[in-house]
C-alpha positions as CSV (number, residue, x, y, z in Angstrom):
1,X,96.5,-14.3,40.5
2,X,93.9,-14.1,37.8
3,X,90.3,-15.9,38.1
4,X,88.3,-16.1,34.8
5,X,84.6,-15.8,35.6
6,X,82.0,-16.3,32.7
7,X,79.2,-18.7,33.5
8,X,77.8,-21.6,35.2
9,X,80.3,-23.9,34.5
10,X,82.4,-22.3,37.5
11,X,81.2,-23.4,40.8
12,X,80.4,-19.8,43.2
13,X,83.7,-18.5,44.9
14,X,83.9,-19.2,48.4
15,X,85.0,-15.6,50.6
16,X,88.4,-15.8,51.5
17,X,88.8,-14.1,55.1
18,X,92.2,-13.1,54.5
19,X,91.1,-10.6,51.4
20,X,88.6,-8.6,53.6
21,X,89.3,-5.3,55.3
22,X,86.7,-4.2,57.7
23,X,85.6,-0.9,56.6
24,X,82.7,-0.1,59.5
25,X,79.5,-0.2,59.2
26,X,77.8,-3.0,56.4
27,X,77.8,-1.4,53.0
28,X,75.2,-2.1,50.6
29,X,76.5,-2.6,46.7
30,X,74.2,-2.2,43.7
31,X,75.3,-4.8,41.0
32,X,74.7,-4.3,37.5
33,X,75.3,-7.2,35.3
34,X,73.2,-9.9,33.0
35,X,75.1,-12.7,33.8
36,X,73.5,-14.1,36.9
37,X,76.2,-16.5,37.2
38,X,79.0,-14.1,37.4
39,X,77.4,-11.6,40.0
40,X,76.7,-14.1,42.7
41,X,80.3,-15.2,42.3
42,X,81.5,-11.6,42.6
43,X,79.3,-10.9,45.3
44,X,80.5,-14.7,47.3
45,X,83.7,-12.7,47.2
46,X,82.6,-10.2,50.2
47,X,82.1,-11.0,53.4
48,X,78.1,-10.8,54.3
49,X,78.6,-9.5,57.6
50,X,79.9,-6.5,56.1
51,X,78.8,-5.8,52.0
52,X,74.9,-6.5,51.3
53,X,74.3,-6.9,47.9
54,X,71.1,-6.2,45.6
55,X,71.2,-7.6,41.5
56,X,70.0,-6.1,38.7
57,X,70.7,-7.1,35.0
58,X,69.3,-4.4,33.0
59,X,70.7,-0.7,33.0
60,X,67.3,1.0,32.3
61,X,66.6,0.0,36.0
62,X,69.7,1.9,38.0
63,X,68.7,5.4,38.1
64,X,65.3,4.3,39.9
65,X,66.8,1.7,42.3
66,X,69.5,4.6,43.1
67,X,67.2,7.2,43.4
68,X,64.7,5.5,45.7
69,X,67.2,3.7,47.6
70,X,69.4,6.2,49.8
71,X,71.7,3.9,51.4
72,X,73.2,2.0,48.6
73,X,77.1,3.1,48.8
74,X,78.6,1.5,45.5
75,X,77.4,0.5,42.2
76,X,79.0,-2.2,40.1
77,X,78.6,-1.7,37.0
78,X,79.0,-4.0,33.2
79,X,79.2,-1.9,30.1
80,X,77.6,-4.4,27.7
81,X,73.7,-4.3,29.1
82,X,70.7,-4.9,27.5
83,X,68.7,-1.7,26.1
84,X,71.3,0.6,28.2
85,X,75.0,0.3,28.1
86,X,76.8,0.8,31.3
87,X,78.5,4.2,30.1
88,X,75.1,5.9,29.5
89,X,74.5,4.5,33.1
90,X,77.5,6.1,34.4
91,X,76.3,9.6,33.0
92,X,72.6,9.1,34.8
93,X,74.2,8.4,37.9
94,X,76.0,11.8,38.0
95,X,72.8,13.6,38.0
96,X,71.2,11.2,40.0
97,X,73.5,10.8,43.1
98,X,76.5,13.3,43.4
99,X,79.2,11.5,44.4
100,X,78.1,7.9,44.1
101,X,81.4,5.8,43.2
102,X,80.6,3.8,40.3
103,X,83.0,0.7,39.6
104,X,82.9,0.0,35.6
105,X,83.9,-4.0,34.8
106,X,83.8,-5.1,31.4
107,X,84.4,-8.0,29.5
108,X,86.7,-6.7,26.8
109,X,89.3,-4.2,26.9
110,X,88.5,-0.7,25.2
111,X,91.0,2.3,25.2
112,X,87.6,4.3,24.5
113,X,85.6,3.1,27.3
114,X,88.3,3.1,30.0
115,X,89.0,6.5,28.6
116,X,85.3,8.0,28.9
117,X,84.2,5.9,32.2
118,X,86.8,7.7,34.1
119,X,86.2,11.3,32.0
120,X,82.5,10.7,33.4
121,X,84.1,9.5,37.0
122,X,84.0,6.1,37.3
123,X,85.6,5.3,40.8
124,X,87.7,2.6,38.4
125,X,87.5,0.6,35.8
126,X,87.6,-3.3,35.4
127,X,88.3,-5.6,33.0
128,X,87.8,-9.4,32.9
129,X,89.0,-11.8,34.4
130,X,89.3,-10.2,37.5
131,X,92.3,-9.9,39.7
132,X,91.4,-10.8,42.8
133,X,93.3,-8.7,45.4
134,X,92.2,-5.6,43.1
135,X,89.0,-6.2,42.2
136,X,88.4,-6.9,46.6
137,X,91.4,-3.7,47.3
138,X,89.0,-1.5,44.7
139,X,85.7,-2.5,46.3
140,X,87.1,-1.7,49.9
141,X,88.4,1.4,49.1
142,X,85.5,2.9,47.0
143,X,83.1,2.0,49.7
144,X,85.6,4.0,52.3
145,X,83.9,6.8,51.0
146,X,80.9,8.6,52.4
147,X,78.5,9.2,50.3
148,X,78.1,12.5,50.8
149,X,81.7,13.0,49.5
150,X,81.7,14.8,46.0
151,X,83.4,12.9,43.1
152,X,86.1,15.0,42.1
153,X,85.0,14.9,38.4
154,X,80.9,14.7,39.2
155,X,80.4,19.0,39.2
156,X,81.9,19.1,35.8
157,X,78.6,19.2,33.5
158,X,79.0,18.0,29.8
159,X,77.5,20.0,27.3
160,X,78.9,18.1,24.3
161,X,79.2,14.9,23.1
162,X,82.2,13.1,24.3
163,X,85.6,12.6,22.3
164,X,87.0,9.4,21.4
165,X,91.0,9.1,22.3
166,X,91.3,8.8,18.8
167,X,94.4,7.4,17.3
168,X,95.6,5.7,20.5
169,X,95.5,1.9,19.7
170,X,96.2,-1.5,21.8
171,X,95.0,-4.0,24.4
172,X,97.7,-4.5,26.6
173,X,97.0,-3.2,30.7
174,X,99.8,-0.9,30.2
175,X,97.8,0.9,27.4
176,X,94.6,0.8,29.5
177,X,95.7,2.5,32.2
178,X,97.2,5.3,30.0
179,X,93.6,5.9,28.7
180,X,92.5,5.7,32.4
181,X,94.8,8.7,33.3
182,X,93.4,10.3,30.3
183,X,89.8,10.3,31.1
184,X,91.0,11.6,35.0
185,X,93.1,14.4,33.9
186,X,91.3,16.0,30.8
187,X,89.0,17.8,32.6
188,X,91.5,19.5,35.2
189,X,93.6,22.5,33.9
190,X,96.5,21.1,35.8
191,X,100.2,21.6,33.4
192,X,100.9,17.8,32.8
193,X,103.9,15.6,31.9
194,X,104.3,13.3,29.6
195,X,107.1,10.7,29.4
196,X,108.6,8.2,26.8
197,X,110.9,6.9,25.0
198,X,110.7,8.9,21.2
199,X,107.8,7.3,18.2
200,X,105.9,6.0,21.8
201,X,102.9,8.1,20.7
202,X,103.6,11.0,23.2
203,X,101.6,13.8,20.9
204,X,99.1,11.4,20.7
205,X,98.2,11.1,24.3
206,X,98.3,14.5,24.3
207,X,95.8,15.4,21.9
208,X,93.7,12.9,23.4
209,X,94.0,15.2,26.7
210,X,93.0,17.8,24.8
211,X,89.8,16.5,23.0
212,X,88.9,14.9,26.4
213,X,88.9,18.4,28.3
214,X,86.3,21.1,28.2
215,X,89.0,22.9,26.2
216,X,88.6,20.7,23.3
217,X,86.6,23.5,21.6
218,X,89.4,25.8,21.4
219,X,93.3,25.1,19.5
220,X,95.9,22.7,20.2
221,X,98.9,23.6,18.9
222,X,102.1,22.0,19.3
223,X,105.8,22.6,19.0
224,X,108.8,20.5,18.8
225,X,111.5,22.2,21.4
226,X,114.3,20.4,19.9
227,X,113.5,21.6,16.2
228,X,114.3,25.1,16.6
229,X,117.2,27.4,17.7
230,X,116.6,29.4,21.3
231,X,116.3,32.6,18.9
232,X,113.3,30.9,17.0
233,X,111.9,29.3,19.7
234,X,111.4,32.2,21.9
235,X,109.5,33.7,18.9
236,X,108.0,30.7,17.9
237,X,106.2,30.7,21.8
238,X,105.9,34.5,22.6
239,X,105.5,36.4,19.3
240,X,107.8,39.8,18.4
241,X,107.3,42.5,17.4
242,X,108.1,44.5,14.2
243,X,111.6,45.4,13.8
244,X,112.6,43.4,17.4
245,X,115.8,41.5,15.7
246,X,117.1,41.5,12.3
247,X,114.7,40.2,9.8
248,X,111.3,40.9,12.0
249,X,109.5,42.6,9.5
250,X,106.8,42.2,10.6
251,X,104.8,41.9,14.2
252,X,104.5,37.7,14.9
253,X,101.7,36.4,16.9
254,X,103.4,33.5,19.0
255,X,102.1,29.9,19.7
256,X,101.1,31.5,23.3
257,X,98.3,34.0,22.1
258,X,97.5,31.7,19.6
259,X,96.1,28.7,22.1
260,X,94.4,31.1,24.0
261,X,92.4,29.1,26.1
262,X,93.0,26.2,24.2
263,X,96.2,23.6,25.0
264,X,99.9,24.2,24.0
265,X,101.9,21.0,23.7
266,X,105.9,21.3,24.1
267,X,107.6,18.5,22.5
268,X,111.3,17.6,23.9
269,X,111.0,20.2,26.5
270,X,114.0,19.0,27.6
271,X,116.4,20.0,25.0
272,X,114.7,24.1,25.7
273,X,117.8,26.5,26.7
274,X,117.5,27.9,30.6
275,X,116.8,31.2,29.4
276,X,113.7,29.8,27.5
277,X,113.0,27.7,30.2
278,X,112.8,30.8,33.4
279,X,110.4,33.0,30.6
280,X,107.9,29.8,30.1
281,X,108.4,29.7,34.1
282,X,107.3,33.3,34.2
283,X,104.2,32.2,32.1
284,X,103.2,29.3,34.1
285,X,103.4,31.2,37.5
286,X,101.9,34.2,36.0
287,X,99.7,33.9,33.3
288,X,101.6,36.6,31.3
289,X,104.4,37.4,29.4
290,X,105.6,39.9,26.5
291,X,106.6,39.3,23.1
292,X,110.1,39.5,22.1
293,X,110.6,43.1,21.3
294,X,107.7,44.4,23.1
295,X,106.6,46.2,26.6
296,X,102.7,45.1,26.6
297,X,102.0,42.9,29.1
298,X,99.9,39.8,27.4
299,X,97.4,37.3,29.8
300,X,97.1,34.1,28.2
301,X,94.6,30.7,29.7
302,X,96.9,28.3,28.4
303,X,97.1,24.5,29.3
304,X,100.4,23.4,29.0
305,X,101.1,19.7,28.5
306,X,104.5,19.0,27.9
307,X,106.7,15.7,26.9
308,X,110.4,14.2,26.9
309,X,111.8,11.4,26.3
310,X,114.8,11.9,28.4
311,X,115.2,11.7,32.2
312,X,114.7,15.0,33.5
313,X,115.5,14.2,36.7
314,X,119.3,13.5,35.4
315,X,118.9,16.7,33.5
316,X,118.3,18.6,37.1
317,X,121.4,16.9,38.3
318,X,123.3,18.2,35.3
319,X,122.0,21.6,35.3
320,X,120.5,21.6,32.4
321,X,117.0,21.9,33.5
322,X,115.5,23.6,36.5
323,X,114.3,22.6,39.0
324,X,111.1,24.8,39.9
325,X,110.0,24.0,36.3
326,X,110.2,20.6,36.7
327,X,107.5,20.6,39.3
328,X,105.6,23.4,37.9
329,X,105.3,20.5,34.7
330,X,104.7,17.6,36.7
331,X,101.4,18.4,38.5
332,X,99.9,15.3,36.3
333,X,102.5,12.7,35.1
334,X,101.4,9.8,32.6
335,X,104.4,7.5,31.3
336,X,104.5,5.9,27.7
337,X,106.5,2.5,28.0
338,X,108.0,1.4,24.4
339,X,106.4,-1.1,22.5
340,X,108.8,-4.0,23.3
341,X,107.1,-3.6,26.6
342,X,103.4,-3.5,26.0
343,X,104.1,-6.7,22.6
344,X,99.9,-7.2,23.4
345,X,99.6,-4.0,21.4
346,X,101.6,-5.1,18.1
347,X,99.0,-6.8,16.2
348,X,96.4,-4.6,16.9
349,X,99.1,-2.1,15.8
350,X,100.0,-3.5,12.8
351,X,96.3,-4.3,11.7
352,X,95.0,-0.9,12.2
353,X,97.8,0.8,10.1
354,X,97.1,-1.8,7.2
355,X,93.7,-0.9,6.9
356,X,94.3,2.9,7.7
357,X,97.4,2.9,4.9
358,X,95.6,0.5,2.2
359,X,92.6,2.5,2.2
360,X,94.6,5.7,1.7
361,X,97.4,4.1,-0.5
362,X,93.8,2.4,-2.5
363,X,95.7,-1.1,-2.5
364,X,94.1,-4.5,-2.3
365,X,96.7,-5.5,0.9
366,X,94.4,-6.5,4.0
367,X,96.5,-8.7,5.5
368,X,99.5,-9.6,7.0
369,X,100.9,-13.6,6.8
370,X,101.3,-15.4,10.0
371,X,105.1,-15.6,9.7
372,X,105.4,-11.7,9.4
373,X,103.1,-11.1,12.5
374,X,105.2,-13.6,14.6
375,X,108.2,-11.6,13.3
376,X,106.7,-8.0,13.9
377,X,105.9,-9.1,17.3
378,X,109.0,-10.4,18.4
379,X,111.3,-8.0,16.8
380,X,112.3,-5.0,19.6
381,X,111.2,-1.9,17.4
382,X,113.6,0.9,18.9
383,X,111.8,3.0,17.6
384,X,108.8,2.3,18.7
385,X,105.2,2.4,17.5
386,X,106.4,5.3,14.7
387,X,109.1,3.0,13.3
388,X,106.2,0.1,13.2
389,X,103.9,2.9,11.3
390,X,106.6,3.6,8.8
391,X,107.5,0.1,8.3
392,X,103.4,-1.0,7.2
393,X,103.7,2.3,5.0
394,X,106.7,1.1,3.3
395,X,105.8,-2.7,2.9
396,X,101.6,-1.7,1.5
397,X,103.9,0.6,-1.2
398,X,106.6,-2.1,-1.8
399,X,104.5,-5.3,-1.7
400,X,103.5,-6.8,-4.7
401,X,100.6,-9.5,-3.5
402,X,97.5,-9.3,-1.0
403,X,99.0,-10.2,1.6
404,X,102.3,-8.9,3.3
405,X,105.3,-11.0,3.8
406,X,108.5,-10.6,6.0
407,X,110.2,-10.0,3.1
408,X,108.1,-6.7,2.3
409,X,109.3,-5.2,5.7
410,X,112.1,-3.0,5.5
411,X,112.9,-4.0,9.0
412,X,113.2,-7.9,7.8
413,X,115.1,-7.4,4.5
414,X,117.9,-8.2,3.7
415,X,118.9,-6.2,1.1
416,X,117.5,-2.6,2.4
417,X,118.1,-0.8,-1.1
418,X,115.8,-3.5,-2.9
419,X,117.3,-2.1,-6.5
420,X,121.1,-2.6,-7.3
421,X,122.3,0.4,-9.1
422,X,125.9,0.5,-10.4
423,X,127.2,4.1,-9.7
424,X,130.8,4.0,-10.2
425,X,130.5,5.5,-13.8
426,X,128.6,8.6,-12.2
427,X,130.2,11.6,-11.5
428,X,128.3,14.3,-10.4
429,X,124.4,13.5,-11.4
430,X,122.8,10.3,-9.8
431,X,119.6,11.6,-11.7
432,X,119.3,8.3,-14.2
433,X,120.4,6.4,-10.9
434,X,117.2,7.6,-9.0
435,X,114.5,7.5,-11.9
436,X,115.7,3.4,-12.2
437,X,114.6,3.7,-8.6
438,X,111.2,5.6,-8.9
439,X,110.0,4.3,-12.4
440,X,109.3,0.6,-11.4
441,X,107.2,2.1,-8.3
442,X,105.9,5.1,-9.9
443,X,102.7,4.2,-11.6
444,X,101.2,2.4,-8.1
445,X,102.2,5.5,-6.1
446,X,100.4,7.7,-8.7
447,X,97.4,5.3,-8.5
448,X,97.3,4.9,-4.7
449,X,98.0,8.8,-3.2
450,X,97.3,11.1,-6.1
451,X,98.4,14.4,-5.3
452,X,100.6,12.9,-2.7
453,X,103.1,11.6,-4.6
454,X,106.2,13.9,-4.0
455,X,105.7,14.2,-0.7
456,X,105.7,10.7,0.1
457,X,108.9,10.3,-2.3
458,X,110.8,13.6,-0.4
459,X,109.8,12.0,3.0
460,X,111.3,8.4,1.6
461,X,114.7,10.0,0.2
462,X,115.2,12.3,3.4
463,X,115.0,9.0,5.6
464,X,116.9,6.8,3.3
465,X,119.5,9.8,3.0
466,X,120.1,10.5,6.9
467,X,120.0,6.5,7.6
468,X,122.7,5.8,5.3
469,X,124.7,8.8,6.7
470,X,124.5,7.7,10.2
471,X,125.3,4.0,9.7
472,X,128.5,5.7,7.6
473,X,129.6,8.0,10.6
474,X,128.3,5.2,12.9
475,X,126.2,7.4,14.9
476,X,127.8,10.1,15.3
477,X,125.5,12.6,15.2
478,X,127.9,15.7,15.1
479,X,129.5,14.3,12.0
480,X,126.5,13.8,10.5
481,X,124.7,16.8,10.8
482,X,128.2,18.6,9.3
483,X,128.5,16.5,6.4
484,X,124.4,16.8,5.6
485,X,124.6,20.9,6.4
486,X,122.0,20.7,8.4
487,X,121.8,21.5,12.8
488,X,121.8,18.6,15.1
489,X,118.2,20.0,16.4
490,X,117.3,19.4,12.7
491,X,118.7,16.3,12.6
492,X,117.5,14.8,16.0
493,X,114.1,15.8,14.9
494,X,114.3,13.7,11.9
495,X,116.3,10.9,13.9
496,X,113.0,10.6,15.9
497,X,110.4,11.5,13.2
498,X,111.6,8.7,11.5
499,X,112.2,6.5,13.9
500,X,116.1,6.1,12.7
501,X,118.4,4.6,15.6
């Protein structure tokens, strides 16, 4: 049930007697909000036998009313105040009353704010309208709490500025709640677990972990399981030293030592052999390990956060994974549900990577026609919010007016190749076949990512190249990888790099 609360023109709330749980004693709640209207209908809500409630509407006021009044047990607070936003509130209270749970409302959603109210430790954060049973189930529990309880985040003292969660983007509740769990976990060292379907943003969350944490000073680095060979991989986390296997010329400092620490992310930690998965055990439980080749025993501070986009729990059951590591990964879980899912999030999506892409491509595109928004919204995306990244890319190079069309999207089109090229006189050399390709499009990507060029045109022929050899082999990845000479790890790295399903 959702009630919508935003002036006068709706009549106070009557209590319900059926939402209230008697909690003991009456509890006194400090509400923080400059619409008058709104806070007596919030506080009609309660039951005044048992919740007392005293109104202010300006922030600057809280730390004085809080300090001078010792029995106040909650405080309600807006984000949007005058002279003082709610957030800066938040970070008063901490010094002012340890422990004090602080519920944050607001009237718009904000990935930032939910992220940094709960970083500073907001009991929980609220965003309007209201649903009932949890805006009443919050209140209850937060005021279950003595107040001589410590707030499990309110003896972590910030010493520099707080991080933004970056290039997380969307509305939806689903993505609100992620950036919730973000602001809660940052701060604890605790290995965590991140789950989703591949292009879902899973690096992203966890580099938004990272910058939230008192870590954030010191490296994240990151590597893709899946990409490399057990051989490399082994070296690529531990290091070796000189002369260890064939071809170690020289001693390698691993990814270990390097985010000393700092955070190491494991992409597809799934797809990591047993024997690489007992020696990152080894690490976890201990602290230490040795580099391949080596006798010296190494101690590392290392944050592990670590994602999949498979279900490890089937992965245990096949014996593929173990078991101990599992839960030695999953102290903190946060899952990533695909963008069909969370469709709230699309044209905030497809907005910010316009403007981000234009500005970087320096074309005149800033918008995106109605038609093309309905169809970006309702079309599934597979693979998720990287293939919808790729696809803006494309269409800002491709499109030839100011504002994109479905026909720009290389989702939408019908003809995918865009140039028809007749080939059958070629033998050997498609060179003349590519340049009619590149030459109509060269001078705007030369004009819109100098420097950039080949790279954006080896990234575009790599996906074009592996796409048409799946749909040939129709799927089959095996086949594929042998008839492009390249591993399956390779491959199923570009597969999700790419977004190609």
């Amino acid at each position: 049930m959702l009630l919508v609360l935003h002036n006068s023109r709706y009549p106070p709330i009557k209590p319900c007697r059926e939402w209230y749980w008697v909690i003991g004693d009456m509890k006194k709640i400090l509400l923080v909000d400059d619409d008058k209207d709104l806070s007596q209908s919030l506080a009609n809500l309660f039951d005044p036998e048992k919740f007392r409630f005293q109104f202010l509407e300006d922030g600057t006021e809280v730390s004085r009313v809080v300090s001078e009044s010792r029995d106040i047990d909650l405080v309600m607070l807006d984000v949007n105040l005058p002279s003082l936003s709610g957030l800066e509130v938040l970070k008063q209270l901490r010094e002012v009353k340890e422990g004090l749970p602080v519920i944050v409302i607001s009237g718009f959603v904000s990935t930032d704010d939910a992220m940094e109210a709960m970083r500073e430790g907001a009991f929980e954060y609220l965003t309007k309208p209201f649903q009932i049973e949890k805006l009443i189930d919050t209140v209850n529990k937060a005021c279950g709490f003595s107040t001589n309880l410590t707030n499990p985040y309110a003896d972590v003292k910030e010493t520099t500025p707080a991080h933004g969660v970056g290039e997380i983007v969307g509305q939806s509740p689903e993505i609100v709640e992620i950036a919730k769990l973000i602001g809660q976990v940052a701060n604890s060292d605790a290995a965590a677990l991140i789950i989703g379907e591949s292009g879902t943003g899973k690096e992203l969350v966890a580099r938004a972990i990272h910058r939230n944490s008192r870590r954030h000073a010191n490296p994240f680095l990151s590597v893709n399981c899946a990409a490399l060979p057990e051989a490399l991989l082994e070296s690529e986390l531990f290091g070796h030293e000189k002369g260890a296997f064939t071809g170690a010329y020289f001693k390698r400092i691993g990814k270990f030592e390097q985010a000393d620490n700092g955070t190491l992310f494991l992409d597809e930690i799934a797809d990591m052999s047993m024997l690489t998965q007992s020696k990152l055990l080894r690490v976890l439980q201990e602290k230490q390990f040795e580099r391949v080749g080596g006798n010296e025993q190494i101690n590392v501070n290392v944050r592990i956060v670590a994602a999949t986009n498979k279900s490890l729990v089937q992965c245990m059951k096949d014996g593929s994974f173990r078991v101990d590591l599992f839960y030695r990964l999953k102290v903190v879980s946060l899952y990533i549900p695909p963008l069909r899912e969370r469709r709230a999030d699309i044209s905030m999506l497809v907005n910010h990577f316009c403007e981000r892409f234009a500005s970087q491509l320096n074309q005149s595109v800033r918008s995106v026609s109605k038609k093309a928004m309905q169809m970006l919204t309702k079309y599934q995306w597979p693979g998720n919010v990287r293939e919808l990244e790729n696809n803006i890319q494309n269409a800002l190079v491709m499109s030839k007016g100011d504002t994109l069309q479905p026909e720009d999207f290389p989702v939408f089109s019908e003809d995918k190749s865009r140039t028809q090229v007749d080939i059958s006189s070629l033998k050997d050399d498609y060179t003349d076949s590519f340049k009619k390709i590149v030459d109509p499009i060269m001078p705007r990507l030369i004009t819109g990512s100098p420097g950039g060029v080949f790279h954006f045109l080896e990234s575009a022929f790599e996906r074009a190249v592996i796409s048409s050899c799946l749909k040939h082999f129709d799927g089959n990845q095996v086949k594929t990888s042998e008839a492009l000479g390249i591993s399956r790890n390779t491959l199923r790295d570009r597969i999700s790099r790419y977004g190609l399903y």
